[in-house]
ModelCIF file with pLDDT and N, C-alpha, C, O atoms, coordinates in Angstrom:
data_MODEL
#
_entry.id   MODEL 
#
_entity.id                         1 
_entity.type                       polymer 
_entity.pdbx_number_of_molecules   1 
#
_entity_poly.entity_id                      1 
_entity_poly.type                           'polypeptide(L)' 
_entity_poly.nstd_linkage                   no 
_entity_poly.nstd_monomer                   no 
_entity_poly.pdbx_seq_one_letter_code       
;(UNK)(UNK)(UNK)(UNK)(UNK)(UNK)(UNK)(UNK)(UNK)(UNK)(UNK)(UNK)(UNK)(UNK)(UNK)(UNK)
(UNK)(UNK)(UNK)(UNK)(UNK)(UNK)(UNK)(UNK)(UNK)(UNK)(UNK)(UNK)(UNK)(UNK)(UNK)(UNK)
(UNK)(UNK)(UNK)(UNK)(UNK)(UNK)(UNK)(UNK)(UNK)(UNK)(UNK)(UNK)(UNK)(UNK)(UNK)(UNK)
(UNK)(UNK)(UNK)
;
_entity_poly.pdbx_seq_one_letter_code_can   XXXXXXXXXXXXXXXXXXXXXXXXXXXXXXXXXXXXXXXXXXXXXXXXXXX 
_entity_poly.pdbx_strand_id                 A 
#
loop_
_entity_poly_seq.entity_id 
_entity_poly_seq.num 
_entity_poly_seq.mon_id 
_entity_poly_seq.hetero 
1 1  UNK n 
1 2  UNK n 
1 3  UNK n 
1 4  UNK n 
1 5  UNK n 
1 6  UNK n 
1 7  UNK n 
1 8  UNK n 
1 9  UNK n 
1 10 UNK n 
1 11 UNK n 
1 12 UNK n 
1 13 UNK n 
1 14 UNK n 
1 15 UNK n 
1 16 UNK n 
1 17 UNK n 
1 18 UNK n 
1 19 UNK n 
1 20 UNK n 
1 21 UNK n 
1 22 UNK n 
1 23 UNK n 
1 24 UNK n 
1 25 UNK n 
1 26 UNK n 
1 27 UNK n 
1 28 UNK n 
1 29 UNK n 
1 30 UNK n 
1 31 UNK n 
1 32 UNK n 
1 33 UNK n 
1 34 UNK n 
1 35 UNK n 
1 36 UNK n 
1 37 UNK n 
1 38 UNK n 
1 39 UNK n 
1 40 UNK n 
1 41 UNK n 
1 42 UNK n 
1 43 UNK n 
1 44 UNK n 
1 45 UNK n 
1 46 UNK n 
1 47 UNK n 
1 48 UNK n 
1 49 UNK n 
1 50 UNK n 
1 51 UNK n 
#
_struct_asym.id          A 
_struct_asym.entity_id   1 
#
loop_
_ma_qa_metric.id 
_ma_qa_metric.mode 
_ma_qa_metric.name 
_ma_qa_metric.software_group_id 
_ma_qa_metric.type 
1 global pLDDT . pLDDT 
2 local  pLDDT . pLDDT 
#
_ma_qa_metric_global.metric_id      1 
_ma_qa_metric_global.metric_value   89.76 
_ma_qa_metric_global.model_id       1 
_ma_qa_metric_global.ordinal_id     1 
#
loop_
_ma_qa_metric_local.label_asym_id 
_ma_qa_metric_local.label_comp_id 
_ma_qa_metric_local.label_seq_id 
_ma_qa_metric_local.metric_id 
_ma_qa_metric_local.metric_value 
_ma_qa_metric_local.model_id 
_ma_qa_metric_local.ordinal_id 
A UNK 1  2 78.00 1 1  
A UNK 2  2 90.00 1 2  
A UNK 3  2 88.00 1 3  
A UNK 4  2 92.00 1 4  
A UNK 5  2 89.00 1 5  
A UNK 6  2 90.00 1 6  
A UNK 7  2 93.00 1 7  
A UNK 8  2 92.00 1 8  
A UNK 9  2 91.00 1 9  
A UNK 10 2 93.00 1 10 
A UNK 11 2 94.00 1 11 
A UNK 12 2 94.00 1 12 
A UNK 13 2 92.00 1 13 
A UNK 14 2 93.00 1 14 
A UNK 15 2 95.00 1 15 
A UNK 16 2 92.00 1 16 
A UNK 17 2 92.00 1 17 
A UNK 18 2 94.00 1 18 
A UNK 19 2 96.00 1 19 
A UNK 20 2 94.00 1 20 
A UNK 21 2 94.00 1 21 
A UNK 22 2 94.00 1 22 
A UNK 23 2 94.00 1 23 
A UNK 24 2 93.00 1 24 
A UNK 25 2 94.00 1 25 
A UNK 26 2 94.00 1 26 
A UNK 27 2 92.00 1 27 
A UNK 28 2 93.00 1 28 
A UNK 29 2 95.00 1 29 
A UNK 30 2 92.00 1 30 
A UNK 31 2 90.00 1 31 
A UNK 32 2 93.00 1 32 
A UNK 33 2 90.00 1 33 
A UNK 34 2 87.00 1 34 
A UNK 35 2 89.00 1 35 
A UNK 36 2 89.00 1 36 
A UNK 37 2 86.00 1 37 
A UNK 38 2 83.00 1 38 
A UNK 39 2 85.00 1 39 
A UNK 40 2 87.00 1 40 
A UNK 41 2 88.00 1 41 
A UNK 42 2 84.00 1 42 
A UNK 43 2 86.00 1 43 
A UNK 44 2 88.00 1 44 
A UNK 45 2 86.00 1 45 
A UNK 46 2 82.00 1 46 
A UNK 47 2 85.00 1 47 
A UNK 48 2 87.00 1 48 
A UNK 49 2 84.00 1 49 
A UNK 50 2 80.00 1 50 
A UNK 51 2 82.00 1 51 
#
loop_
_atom_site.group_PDB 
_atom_site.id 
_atom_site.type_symbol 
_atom_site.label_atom_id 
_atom_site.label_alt_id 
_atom_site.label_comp_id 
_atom_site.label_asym_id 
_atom_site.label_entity_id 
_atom_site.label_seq_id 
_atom_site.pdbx_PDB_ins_code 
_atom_site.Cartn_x 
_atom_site.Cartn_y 
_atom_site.Cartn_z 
_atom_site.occupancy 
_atom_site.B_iso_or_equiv 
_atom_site.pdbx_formal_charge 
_atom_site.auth_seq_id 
_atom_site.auth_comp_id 
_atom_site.auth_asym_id 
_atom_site.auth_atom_id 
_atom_site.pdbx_PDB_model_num 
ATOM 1   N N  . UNK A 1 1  ? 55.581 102.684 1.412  1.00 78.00 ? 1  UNK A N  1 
ATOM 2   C CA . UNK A 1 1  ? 56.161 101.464 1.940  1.00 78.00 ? 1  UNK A CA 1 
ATOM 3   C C  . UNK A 1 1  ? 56.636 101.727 3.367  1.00 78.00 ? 1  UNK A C  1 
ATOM 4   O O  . UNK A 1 1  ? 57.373 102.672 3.652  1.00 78.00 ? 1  UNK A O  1 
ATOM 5   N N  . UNK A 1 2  ? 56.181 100.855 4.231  1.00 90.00 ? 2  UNK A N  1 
ATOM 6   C CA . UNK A 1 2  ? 56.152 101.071 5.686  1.00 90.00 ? 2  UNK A CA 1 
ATOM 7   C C  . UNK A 1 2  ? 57.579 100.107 5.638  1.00 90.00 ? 2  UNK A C  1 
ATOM 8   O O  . UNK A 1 2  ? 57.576 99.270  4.736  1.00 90.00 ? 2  UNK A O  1 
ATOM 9   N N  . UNK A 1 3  ? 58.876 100.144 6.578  1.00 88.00 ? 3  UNK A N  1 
ATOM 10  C CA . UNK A 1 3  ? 59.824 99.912  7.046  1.00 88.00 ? 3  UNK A CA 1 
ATOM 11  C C  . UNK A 1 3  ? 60.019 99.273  8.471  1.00 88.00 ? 3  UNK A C  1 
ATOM 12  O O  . UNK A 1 3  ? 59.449 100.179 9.080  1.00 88.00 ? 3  UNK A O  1 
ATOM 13  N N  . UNK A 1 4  ? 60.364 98.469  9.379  1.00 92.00 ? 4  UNK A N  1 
ATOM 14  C CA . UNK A 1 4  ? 60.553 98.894  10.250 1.00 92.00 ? 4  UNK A CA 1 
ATOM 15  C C  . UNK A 1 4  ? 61.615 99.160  10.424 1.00 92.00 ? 4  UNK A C  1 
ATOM 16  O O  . UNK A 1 4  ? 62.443 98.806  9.585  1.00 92.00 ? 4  UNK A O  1 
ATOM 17  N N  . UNK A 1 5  ? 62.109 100.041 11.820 1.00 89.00 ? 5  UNK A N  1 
ATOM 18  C CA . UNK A 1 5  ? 63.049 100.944 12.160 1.00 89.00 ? 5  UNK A CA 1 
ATOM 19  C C  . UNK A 1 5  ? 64.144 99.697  12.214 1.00 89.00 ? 5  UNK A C  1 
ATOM 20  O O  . UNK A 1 5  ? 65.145 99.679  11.497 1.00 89.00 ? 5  UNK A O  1 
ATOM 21  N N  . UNK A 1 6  ? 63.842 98.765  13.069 1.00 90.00 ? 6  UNK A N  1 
ATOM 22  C CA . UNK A 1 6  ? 65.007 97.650  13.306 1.00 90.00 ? 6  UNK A CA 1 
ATOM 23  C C  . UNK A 1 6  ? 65.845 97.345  11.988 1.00 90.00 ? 6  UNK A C  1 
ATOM 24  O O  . UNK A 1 6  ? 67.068 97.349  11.847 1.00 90.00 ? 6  UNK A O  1 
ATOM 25  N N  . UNK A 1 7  ? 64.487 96.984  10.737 1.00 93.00 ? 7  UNK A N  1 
ATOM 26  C CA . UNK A 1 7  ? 65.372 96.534  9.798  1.00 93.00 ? 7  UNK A CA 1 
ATOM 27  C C  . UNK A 1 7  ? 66.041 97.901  8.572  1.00 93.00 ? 7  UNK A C  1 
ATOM 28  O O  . UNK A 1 7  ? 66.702 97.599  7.578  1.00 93.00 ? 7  UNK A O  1 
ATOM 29  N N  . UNK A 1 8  ? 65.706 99.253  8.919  1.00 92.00 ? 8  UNK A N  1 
ATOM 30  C CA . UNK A 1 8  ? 66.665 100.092 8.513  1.00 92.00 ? 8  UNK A CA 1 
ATOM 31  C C  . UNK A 1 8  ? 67.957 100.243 9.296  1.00 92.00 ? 8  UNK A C  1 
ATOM 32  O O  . UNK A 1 8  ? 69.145 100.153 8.986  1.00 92.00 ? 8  UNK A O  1 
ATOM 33  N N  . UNK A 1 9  ? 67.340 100.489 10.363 1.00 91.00 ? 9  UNK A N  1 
ATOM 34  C CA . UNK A 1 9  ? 69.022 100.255 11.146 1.00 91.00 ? 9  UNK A CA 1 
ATOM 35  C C  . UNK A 1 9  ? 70.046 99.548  10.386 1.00 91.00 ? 9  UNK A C  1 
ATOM 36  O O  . UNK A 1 9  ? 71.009 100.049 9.806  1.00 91.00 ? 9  UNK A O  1 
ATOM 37  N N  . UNK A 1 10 ? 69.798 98.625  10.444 1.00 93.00 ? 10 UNK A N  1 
ATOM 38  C CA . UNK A 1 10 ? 70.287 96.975  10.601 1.00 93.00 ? 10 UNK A CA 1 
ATOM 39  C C  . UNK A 1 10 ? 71.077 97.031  8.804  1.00 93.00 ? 10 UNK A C  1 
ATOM 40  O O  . UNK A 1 10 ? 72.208 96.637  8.518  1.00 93.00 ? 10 UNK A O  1 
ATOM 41  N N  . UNK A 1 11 ? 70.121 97.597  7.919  1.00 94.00 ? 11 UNK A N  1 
ATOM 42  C CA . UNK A 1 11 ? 70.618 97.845  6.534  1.00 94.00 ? 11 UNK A CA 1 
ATOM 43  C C  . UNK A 1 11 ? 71.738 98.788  6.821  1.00 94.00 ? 11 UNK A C  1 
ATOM 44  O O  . UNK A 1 11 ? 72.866 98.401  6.516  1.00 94.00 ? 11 UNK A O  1 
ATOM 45  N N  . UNK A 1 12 ? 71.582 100.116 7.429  1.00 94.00 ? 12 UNK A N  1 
ATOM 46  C CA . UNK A 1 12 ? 72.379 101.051 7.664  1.00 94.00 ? 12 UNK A CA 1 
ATOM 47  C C  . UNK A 1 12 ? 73.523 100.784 8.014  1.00 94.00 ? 12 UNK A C  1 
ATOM 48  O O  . UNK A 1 12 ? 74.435 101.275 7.349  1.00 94.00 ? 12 UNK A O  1 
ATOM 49  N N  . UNK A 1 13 ? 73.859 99.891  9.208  1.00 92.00 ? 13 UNK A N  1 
ATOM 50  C CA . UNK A 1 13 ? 74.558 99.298  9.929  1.00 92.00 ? 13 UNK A CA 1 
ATOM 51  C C  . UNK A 1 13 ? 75.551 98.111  9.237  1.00 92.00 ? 13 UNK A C  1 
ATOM 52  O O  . UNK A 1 13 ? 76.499 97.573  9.810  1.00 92.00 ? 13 UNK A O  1 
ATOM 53  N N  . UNK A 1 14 ? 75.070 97.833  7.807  1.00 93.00 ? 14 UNK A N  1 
ATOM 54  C CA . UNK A 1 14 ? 75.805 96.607  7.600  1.00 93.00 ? 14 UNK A CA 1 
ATOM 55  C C  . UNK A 1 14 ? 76.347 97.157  6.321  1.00 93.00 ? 14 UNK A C  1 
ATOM 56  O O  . UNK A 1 14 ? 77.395 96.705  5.858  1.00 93.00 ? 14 UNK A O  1 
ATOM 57  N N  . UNK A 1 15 ? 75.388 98.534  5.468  1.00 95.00 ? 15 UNK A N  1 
ATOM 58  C CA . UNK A 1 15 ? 76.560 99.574  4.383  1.00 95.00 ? 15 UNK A CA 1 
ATOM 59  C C  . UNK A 1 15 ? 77.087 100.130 4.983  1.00 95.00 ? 15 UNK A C  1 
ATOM 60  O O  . UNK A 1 15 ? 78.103 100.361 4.326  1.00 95.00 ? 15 UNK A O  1 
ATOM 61  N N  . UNK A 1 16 ? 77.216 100.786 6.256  1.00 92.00 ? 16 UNK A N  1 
ATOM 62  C CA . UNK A 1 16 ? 78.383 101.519 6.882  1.00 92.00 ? 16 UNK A CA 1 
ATOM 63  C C  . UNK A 1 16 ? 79.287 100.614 7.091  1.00 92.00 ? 16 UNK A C  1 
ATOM 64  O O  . UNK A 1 16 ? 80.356 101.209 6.946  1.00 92.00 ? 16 UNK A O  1 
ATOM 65  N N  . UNK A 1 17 ? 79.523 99.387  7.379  1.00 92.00 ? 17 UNK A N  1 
ATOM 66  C CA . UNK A 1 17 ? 80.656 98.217  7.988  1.00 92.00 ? 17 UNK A CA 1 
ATOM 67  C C  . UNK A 1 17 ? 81.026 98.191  6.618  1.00 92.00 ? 17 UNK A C  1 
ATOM 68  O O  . UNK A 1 17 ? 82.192 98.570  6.512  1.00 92.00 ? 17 UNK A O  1 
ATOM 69  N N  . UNK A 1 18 ? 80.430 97.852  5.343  1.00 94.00 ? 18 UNK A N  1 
ATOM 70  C CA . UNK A 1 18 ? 81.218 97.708  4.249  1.00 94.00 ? 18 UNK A CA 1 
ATOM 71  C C  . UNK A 1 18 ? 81.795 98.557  3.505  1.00 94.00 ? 18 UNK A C  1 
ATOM 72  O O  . UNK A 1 18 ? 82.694 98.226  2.732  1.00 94.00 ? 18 UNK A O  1 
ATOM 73  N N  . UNK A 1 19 ? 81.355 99.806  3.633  1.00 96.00 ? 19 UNK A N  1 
ATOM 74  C CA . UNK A 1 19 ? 81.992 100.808 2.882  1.00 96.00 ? 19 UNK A CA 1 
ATOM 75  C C  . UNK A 1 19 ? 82.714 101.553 3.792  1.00 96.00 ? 19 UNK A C  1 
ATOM 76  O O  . UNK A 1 19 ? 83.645 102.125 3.226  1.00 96.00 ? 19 UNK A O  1 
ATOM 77  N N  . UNK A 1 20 ? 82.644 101.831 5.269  1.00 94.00 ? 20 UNK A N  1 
ATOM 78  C CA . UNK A 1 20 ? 83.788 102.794 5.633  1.00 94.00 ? 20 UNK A CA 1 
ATOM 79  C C  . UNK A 1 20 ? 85.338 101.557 6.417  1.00 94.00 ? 20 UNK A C  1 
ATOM 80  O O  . UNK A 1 20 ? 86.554 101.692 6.549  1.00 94.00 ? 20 UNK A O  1 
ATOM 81  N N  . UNK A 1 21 ? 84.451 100.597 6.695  1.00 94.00 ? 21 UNK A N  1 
ATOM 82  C CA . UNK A 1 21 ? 85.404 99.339  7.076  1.00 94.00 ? 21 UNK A CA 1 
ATOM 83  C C  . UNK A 1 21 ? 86.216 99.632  8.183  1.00 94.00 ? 21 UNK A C  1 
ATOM 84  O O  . UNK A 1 21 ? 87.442 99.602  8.285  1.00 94.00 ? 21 UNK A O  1 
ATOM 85  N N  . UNK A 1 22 ? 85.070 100.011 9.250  1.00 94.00 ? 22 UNK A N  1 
ATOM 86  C CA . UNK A 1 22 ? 86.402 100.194 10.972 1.00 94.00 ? 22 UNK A CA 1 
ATOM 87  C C  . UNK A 1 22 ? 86.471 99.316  11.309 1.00 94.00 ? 22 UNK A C  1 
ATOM 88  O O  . UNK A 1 22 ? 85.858 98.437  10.703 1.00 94.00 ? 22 UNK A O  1 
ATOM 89  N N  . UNK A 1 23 ? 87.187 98.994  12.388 1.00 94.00 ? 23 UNK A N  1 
ATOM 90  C CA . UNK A 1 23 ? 87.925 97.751  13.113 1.00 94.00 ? 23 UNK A CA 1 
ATOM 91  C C  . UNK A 1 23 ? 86.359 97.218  13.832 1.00 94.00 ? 23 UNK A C  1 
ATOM 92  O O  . UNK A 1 23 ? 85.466 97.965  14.233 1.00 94.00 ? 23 UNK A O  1 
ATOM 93  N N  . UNK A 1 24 ? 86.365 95.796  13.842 1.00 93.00 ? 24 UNK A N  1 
ATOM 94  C CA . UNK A 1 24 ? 85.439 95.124  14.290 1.00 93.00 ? 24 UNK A CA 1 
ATOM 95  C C  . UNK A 1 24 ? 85.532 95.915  16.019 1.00 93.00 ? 24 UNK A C  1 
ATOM 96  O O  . UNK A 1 24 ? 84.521 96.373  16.552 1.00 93.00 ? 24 UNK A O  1 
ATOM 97  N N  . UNK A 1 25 ? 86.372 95.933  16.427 1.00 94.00 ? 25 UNK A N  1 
ATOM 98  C CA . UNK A 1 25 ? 86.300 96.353  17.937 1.00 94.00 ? 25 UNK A CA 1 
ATOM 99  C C  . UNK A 1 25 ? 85.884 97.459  18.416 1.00 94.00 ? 25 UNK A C  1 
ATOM 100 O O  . UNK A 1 25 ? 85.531 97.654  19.579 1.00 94.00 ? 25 UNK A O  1 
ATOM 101 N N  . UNK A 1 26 ? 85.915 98.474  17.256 1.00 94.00 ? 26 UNK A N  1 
ATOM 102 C CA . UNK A 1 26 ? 85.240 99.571  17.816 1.00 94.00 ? 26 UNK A CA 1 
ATOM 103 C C  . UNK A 1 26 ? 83.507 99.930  17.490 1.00 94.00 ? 26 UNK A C  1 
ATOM 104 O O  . UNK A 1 26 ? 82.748 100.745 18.015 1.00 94.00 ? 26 UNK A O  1 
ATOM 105 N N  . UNK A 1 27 ? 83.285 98.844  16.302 1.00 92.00 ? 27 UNK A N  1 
ATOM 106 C CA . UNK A 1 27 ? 81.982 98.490  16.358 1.00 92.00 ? 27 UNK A CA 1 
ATOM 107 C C  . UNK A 1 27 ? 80.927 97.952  17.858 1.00 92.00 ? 27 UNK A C  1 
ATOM 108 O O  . UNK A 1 27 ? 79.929 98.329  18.471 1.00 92.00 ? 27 UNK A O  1 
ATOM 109 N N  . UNK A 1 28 ? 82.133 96.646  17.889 1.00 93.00 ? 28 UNK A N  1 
ATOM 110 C CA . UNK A 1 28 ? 81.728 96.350  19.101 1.00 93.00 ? 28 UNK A CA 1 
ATOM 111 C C  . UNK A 1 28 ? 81.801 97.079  20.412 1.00 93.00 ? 28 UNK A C  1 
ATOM 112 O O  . UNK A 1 28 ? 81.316 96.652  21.459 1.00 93.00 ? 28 UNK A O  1 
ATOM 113 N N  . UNK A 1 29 ? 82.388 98.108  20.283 1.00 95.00 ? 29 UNK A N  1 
ATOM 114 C CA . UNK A 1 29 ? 82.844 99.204  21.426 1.00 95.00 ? 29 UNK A CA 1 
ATOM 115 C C  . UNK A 1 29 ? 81.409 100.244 21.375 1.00 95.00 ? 29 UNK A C  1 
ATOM 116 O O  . UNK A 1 29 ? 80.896 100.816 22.337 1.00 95.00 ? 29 UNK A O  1 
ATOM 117 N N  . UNK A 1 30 ? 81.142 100.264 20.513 1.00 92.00 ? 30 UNK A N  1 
ATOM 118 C CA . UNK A 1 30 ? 79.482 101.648 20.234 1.00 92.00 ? 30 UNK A CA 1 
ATOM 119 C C  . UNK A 1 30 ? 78.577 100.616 20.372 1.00 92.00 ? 30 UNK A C  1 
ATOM 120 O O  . UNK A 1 30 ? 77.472 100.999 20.755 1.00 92.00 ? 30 UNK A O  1 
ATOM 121 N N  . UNK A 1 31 ? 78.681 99.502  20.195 1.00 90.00 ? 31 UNK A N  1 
ATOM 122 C CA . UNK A 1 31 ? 77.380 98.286  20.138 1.00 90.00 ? 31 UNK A CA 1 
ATOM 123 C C  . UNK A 1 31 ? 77.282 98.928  21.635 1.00 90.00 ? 31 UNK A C  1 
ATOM 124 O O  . UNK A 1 31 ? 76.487 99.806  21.969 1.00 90.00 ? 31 UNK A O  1 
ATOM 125 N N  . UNK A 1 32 ? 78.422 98.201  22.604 1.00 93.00 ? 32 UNK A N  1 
ATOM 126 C CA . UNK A 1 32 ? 77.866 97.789  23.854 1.00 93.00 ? 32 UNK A CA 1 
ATOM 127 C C  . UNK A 1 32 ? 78.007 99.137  24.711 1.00 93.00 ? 32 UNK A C  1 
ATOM 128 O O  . UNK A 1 32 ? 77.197 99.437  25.588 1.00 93.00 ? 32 UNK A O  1 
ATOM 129 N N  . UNK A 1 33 ? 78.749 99.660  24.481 1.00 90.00 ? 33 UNK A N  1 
ATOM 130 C CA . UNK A 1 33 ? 78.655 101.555 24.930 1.00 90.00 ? 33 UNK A CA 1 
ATOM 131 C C  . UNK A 1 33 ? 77.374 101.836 25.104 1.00 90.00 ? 33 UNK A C  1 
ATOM 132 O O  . UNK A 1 33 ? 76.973 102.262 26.187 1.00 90.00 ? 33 UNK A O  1 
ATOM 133 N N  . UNK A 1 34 ? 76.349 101.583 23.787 1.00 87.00 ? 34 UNK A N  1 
ATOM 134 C CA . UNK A 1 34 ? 75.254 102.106 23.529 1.00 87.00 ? 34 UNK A CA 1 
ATOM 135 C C  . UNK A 1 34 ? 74.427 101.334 24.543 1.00 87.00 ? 34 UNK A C  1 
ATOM 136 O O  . UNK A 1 34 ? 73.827 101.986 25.397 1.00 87.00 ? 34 UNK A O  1 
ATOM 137 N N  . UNK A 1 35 ? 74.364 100.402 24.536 1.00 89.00 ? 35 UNK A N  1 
ATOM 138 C CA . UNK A 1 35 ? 73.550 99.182  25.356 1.00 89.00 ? 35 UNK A CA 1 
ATOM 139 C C  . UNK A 1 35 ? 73.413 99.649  26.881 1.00 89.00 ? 35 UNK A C  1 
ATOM 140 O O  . UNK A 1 35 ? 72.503 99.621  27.710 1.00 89.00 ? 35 UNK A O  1 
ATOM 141 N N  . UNK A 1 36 ? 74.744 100.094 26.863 1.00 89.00 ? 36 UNK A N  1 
ATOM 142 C CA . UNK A 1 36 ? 74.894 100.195 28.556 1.00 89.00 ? 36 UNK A CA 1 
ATOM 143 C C  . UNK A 1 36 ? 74.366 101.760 29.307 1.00 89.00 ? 36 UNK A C  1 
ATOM 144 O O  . UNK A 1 36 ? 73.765 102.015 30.351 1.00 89.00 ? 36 UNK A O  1 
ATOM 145 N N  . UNK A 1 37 ? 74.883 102.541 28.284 1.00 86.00 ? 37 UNK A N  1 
ATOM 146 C CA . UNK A 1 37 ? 74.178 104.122 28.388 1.00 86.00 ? 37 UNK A CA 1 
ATOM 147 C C  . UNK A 1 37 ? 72.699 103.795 28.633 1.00 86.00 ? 37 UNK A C  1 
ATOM 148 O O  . UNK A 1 37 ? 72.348 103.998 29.796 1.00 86.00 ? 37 UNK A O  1 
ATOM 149 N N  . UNK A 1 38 ? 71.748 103.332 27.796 1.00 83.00 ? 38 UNK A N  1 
ATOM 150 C CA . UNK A 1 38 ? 71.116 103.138 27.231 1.00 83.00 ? 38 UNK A CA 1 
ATOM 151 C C  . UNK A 1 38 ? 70.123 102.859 28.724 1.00 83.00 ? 38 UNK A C  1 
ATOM 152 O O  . UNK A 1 38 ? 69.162 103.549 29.063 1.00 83.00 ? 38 UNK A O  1 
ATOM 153 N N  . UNK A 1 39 ? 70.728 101.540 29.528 1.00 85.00 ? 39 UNK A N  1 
ATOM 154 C CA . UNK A 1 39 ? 69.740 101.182 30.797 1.00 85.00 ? 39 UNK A CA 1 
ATOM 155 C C  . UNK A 1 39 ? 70.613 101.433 31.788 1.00 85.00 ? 39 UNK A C  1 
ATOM 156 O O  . UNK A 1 39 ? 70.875 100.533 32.585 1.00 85.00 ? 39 UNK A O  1 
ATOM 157 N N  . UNK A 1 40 ? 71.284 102.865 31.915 1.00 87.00 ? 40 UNK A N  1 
ATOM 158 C CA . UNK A 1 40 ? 72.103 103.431 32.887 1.00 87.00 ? 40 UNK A CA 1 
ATOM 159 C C  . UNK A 1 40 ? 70.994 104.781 33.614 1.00 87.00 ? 40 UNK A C  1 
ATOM 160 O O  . UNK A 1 40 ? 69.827 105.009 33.296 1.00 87.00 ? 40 UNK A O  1 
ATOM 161 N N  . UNK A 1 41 ? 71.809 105.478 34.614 1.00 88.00 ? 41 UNK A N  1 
ATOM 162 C CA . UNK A 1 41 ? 71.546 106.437 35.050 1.00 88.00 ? 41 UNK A CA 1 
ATOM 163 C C  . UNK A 1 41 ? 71.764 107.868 34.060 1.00 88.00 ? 41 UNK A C  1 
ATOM 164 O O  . UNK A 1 41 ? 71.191 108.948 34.200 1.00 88.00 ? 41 UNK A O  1 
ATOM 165 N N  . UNK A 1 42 ? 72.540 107.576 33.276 1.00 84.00 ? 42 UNK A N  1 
ATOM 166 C CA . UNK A 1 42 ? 73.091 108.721 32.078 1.00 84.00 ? 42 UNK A CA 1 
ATOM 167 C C  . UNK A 1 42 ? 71.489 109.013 30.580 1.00 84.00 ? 42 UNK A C  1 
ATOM 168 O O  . UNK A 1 42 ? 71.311 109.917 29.764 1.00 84.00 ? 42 UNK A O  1 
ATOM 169 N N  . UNK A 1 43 ? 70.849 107.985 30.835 1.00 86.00 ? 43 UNK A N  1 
ATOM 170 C CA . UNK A 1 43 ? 69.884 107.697 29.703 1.00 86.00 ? 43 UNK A CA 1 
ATOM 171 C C  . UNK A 1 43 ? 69.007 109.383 29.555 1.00 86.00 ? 43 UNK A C  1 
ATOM 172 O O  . UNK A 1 43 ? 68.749 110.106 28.592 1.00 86.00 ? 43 UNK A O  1 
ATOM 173 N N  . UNK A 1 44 ? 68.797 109.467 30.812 1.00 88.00 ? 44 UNK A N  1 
ATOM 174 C CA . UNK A 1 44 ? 67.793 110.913 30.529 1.00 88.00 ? 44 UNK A CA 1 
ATOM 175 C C  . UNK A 1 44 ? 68.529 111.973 30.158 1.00 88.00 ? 44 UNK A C  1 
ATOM 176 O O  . UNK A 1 44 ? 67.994 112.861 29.495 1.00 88.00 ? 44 UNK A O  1 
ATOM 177 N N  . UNK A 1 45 ? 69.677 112.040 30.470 1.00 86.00 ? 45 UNK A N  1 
ATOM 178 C CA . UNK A 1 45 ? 70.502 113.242 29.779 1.00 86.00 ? 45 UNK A CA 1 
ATOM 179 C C  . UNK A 1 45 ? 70.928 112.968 28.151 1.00 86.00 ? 45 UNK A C  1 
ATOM 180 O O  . UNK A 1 45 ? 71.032 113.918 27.375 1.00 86.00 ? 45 UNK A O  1 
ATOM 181 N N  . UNK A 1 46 ? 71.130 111.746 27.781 1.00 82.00 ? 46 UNK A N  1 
ATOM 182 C CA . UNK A 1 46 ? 71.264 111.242 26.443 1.00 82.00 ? 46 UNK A CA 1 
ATOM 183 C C  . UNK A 1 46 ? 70.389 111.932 25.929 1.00 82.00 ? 46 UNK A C  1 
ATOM 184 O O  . UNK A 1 46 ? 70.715 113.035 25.489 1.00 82.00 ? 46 UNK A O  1 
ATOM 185 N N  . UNK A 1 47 ? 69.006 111.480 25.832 1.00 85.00 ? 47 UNK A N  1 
ATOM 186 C CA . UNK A 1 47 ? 68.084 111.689 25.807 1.00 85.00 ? 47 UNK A CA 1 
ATOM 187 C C  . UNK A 1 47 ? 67.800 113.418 25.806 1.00 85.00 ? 47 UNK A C  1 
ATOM 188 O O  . UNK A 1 47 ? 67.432 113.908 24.738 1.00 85.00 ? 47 UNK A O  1 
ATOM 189 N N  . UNK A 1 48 ? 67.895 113.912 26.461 1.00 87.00 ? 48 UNK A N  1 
ATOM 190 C CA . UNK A 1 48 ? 67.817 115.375 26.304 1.00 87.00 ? 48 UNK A CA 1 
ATOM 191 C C  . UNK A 1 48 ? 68.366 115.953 25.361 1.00 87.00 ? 48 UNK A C  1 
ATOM 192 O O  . UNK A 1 48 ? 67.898 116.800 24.601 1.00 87.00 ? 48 UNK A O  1 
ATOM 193 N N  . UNK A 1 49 ? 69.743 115.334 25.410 1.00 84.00 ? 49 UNK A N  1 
ATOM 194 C CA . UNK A 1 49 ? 71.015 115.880 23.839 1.00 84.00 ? 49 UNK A CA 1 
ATOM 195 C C  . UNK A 1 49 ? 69.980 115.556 22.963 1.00 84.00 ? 49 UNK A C  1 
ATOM 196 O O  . UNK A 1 49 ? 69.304 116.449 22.453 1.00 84.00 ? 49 UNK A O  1 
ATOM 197 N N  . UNK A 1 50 ? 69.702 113.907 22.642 1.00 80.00 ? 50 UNK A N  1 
ATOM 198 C CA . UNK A 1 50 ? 69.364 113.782 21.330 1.00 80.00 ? 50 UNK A CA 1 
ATOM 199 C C  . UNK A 1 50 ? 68.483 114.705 21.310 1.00 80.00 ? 50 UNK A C  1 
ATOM 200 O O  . UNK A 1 50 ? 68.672 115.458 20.354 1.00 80.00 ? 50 UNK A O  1 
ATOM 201 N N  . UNK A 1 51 ? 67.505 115.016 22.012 1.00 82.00 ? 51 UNK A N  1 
ATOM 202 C CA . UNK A 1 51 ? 66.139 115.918 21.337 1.00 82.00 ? 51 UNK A CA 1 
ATOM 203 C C  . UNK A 1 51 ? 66.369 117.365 21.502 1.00 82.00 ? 51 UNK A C  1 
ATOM 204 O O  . UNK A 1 51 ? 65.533 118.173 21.097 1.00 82.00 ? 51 UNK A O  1 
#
């Protein structure tokens, strides 16, 4: 069974909110953190960590 990545995320993302239950704001704090790293100057070094 093929998945896509979006909609595991997205599952992942919505049992972690219900079972560890952090503050909506710091969700929203890694949402847009991530977003912004993401199409920044910092991306290729991210990028290096992760791999």
């Amino acid at each position: 069974m093929d998945v896509p990545l979006w909609l595991a995320l997205l599952a992942l993302g919505v049992l972690g909110i219900k079972l560890v239950r952090p503050p909506w704001w710091l969700v929203a704090l890694l949402l847009l953190g991530g977003y912004l790293i993401a199409d920044s100057f910092l991306s290729p070094t991210v990028d290096t960590l992760i791999n």
